[in-house]
C-alpha positions as CSV (number, residue, x, y, z in Angstrom):
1,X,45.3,9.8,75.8
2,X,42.0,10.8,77.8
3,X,39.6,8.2,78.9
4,X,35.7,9.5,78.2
5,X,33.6,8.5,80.8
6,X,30.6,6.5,80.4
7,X,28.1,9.4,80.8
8,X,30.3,11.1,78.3
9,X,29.9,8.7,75.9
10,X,26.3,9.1,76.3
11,X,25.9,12.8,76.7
12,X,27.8,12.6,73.2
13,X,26.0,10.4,70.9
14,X,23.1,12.8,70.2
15,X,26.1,15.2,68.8
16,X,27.6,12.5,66.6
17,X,24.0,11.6,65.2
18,X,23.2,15.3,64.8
19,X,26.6,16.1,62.7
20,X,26.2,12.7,60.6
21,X,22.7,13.8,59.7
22,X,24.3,17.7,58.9
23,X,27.1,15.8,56.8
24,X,24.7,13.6,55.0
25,X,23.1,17.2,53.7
26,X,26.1,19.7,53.6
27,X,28.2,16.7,52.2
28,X,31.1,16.9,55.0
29,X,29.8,13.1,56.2
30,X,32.4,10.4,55.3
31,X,32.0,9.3,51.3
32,X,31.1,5.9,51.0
33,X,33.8,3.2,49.9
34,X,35.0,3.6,46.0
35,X,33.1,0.6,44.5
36,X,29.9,2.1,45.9
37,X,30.8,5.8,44.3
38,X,31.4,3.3,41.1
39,X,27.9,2.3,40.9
40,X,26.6,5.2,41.8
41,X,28.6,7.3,39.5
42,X,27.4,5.2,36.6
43,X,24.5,6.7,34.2
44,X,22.0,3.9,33.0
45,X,21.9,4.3,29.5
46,X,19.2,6.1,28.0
47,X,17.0,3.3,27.0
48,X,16.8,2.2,30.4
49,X,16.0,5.9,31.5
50,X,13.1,5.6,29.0
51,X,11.3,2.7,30.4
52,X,12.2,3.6,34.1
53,X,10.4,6.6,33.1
54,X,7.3,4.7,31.6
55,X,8.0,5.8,28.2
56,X,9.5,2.3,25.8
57,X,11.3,3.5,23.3
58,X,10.0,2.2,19.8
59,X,12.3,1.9,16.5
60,X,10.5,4.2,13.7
61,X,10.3,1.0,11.4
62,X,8.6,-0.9,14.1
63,X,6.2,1.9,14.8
64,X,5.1,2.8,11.3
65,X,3.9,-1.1,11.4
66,X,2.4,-1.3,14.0
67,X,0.5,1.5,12.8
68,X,0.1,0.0,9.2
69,X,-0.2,-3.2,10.1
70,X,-4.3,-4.2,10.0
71,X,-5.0,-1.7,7.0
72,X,-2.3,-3.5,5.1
73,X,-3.4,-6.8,5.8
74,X,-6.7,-5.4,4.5
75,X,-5.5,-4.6,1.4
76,X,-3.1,-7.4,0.8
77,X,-6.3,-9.7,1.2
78,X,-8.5,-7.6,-1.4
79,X,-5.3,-7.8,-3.6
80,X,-5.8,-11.8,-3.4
81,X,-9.0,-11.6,-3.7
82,X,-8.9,-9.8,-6.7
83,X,-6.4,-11.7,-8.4
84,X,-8.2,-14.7,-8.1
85,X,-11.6,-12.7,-9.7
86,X,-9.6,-12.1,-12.5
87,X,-8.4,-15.6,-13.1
88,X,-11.7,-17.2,-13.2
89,X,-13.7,-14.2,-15.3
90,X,-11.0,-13.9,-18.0
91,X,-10.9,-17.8,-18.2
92,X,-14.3,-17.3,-18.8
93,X,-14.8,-14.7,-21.5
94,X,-11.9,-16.4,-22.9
95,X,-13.7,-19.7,-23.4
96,X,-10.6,-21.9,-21.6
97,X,-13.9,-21.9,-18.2
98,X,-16.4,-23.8,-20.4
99,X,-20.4,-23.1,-19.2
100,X,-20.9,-25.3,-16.5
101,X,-17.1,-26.4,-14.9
102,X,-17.3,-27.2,-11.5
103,X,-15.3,-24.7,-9.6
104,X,-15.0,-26.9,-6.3
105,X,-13.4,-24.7,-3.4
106,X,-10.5,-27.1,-2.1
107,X,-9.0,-27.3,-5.6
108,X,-9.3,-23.8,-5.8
109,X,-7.4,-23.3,-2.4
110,X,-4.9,-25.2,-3.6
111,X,-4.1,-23.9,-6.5
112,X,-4.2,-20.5,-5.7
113,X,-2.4,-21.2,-1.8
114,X,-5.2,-19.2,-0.2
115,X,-7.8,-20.4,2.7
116,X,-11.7,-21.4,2.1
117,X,-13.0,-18.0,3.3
118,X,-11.0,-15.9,0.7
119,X,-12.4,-18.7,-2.4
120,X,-15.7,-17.9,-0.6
121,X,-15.8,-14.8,-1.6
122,X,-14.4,-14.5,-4.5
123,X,-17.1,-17.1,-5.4
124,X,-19.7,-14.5,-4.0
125,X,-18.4,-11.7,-6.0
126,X,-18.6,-13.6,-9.5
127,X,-21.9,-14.8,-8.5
128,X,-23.1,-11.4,-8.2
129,X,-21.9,-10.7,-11.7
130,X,-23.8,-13.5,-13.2
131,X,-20.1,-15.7,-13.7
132,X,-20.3,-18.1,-11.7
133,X,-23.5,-20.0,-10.2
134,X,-23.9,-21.1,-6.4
135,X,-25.3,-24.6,-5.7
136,X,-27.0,-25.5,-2.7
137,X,-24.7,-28.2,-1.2
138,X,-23.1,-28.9,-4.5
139,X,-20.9,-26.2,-4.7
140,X,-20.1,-23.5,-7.6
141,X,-20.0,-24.0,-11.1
142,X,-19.1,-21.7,-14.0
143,X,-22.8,-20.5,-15.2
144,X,-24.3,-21.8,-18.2
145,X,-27.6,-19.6,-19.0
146,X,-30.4,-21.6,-20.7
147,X,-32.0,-20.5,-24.0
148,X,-34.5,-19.4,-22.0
149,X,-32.7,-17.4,-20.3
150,X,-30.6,-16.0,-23.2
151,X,-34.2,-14.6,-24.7
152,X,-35.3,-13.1,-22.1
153,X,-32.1,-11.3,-21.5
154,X,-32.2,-9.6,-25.3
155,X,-35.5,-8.8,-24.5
156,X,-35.2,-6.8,-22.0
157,X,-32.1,-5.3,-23.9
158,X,-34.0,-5.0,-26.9
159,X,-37.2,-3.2,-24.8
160,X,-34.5,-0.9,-23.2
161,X,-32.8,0.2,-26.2
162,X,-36.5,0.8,-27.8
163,X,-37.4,3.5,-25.1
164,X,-33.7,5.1,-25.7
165,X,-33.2,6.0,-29.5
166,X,-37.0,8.0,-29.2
167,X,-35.1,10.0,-26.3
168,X,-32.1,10.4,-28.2
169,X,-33.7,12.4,-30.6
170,X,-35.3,14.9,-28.7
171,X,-32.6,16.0,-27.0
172,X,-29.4,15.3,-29.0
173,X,-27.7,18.3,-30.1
174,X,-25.4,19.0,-33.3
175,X,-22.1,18.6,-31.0
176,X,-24.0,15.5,-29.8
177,X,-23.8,14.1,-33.3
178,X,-20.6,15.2,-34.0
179,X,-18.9,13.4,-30.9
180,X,-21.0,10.4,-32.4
181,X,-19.8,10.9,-35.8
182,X,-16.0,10.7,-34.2
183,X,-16.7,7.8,-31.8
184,X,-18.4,5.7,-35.2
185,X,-14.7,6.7,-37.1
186,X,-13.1,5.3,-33.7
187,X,-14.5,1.9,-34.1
188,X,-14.3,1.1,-37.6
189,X,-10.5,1.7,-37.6
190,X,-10.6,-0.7,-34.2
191,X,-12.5,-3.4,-36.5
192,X,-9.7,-3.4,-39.1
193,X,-6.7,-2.3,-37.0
194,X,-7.0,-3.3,-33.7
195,X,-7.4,-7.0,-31.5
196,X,-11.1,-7.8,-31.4
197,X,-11.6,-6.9,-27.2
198,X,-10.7,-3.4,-28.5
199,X,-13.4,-3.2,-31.4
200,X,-15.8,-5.4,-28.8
201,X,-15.4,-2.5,-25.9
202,X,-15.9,0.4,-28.2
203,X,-18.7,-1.3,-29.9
204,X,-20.5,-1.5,-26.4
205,X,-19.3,2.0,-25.9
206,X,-21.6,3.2,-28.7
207,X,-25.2,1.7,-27.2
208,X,-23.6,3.3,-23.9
209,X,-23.2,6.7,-25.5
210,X,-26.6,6.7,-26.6
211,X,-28.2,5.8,-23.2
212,X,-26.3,9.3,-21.9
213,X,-28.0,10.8,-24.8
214,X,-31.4,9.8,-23.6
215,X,-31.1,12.0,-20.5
216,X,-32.2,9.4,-18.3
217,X,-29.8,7.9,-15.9
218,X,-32.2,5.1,-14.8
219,X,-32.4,3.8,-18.3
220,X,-28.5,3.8,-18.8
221,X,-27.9,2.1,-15.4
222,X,-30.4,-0.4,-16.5
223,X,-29.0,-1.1,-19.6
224,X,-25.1,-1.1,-18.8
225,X,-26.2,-3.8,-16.3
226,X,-28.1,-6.0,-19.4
227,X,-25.1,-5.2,-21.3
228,X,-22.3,-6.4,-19.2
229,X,-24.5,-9.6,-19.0
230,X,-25.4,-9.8,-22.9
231,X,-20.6,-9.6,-23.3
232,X,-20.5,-12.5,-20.6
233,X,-22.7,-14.2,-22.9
234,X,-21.6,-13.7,-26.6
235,X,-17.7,-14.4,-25.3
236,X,-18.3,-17.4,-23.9
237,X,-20.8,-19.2,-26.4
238,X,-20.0,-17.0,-29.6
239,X,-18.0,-18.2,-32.2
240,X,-14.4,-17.2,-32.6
241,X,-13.9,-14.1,-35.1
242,X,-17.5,-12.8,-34.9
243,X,-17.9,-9.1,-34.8
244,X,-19.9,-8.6,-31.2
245,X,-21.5,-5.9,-33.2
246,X,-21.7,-4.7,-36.9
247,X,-20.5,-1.3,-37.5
248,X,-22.2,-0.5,-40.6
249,X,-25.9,-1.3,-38.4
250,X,-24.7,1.1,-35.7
251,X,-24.1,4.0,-38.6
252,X,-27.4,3.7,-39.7
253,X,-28.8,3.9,-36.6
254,X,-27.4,7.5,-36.0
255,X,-27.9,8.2,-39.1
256,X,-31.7,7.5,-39.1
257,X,-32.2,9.0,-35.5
258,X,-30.5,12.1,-36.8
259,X,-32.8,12.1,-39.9
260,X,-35.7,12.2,-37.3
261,X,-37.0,8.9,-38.5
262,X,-37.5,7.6,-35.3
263,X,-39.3,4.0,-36.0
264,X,-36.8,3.7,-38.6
265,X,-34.1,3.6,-36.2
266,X,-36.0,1.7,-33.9
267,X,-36.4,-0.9,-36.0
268,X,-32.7,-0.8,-37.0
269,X,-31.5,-1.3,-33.3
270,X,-34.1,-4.4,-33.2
271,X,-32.6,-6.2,-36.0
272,X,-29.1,-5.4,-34.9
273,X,-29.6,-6.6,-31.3
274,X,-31.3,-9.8,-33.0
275,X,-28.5,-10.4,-35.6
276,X,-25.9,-10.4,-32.0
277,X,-28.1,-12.9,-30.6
278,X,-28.3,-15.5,-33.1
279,X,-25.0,-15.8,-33.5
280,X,-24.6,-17.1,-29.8
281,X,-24.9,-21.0,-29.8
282,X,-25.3,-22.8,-26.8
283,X,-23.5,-25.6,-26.8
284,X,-21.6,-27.1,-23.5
285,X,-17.7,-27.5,-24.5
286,X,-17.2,-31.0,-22.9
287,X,-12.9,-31.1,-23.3
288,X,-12.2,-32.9,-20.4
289,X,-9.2,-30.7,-19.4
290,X,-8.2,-30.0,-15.8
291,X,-9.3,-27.0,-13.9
292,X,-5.7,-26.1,-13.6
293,X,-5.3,-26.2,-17.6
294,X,-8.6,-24.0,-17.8
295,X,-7.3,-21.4,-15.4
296,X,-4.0,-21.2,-17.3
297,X,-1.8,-23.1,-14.4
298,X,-0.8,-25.7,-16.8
């Protein structure tokens, strides 16, 4: 076997570099070991190519969630919020939330499992529809109007109504009457037929109907606003089985408007609204039941 020589060797070596760097392209350089090829063989699964290339893959379910997520937490706490509304105003216009209960907030967290700032407000929102009266430091109670305050209230209604029936008829038509006619036919078959909160709404209906006769939006806004506070007070201090309205008064009404006798009618609608308002009697139910028995926990 030939013996290189030491220059050789050395005049060689650039060759050897030169080919291994040819093989390393062309693929004629020695393959690496087989546990090497092994790794290198094996694909990372696709996940893995997915974040290597910056790009997380995210489950659909996950996604739509994330996307979801704050809107439905919105609308999960209005659901609370007006589920709780609900409890407190029909405990009220169903007389079990006597006029002046104490609606302190920490019982109320507790029994509906909620947190101070959703009682808060819910508080807010019934004290904006004349339910529920805000204390300063001593907290909310359900309101309980004065006498006073009753009168002034069918005033106003009485005033409002007034300025309506004049405008009603100028400018109702025959269909006008007609649809009248058929709404009056409506309510007396509610008054012998029906539960009383149906003959109650379509009673209220009817004063409503003629404010959108009047052709004047200001005075029905005004007057839908007296009204729903005139209901909160004849359910809660009325007497059980009153009619919140006679029938037979709201037929002559129409009728007398219809007639063109205008004061007539006028003075129809006075005694009418003044008949509703006697029958309210203000007297503070003191039962001494829980606040958990009055919201219908118990």
């Amino acid at each position: 076997m030939p013996v290189m020589t030491k220059a050789a060797s050395r005049s060689a070596a650039p060759a050897i570099k030169k080919a291994g760097k040819r093989g390393a392209v062309t693929g004629d350089a020695t393959p690496p070991p087989a546990h090497r090829r092994a790794a290198n063989d094996a694909s990372p699964p696709a996940a893995a190519r997915e974040v290597r290339r910056g790009r997380p893959r995210v489950r659909p379910v996950a996604l739509e969630a994330s996307q979801r997520g704050p809107a439905a937490s919105e609308r999960d706490a209005e659901d609370t919020e007006d589920r709780i509304y609900r409890a407190v105003f029909e405990s009220v216009m169903s007389q079990r939330l006597a006029p002046g209960t104490k609606l302190p907030e920490a019982a109320l967290c507790e029994l509906f499992g909620v947190g101070r700032s959703v009682v808060q407000k819910v508080l807010q929102r019934l004290a904006h529809d004349h339910i529920v009266a805000l204390r300063p430091n001593r907290g909310a109670m359900v309101a309980m109007p004065t006498r006073e305050e009753v009168g002034k209230l069918f005033e106003a209604r009485r005033a409002l109504e007034a300025a309506i029936v004049p405008l009603v008829a100028q400018f109702a038509t025959r269909a006008d009457y007609a649809a009248l006619r058929r709404q009056l036919k409506a309510e007396h078959r509610a008054m012998h037929h029906a539960p009383q909160n149906e003959w109650a709404r379509l009673a209220s209906t009817f004063h409503l109907r003629l404010a959108e006769l009047s052709r004047n939006p200001i005075l029905k806004r005004y007057l839908k606003e007296l009204m729903s506070r005139c209901a909160l007070v004849v359910a809660i201090y009325e007497a059980p089985g009153n009619a919140p309205c006679e029938h037979d008064e709201h037929v002559r009404v129409v009728d007398d408007i219809e007639r063109g006798n205008v004061a007539r009618a006028i003075a129809t609608m006075d005694a009418h609204l003044r008949d509703l308002e006697s029958n309210i009697d203000l007297v503070e139910d003191q039962t001494g039941k829980s606040l958990a028995h009055m919201l219908g926990f118990d």
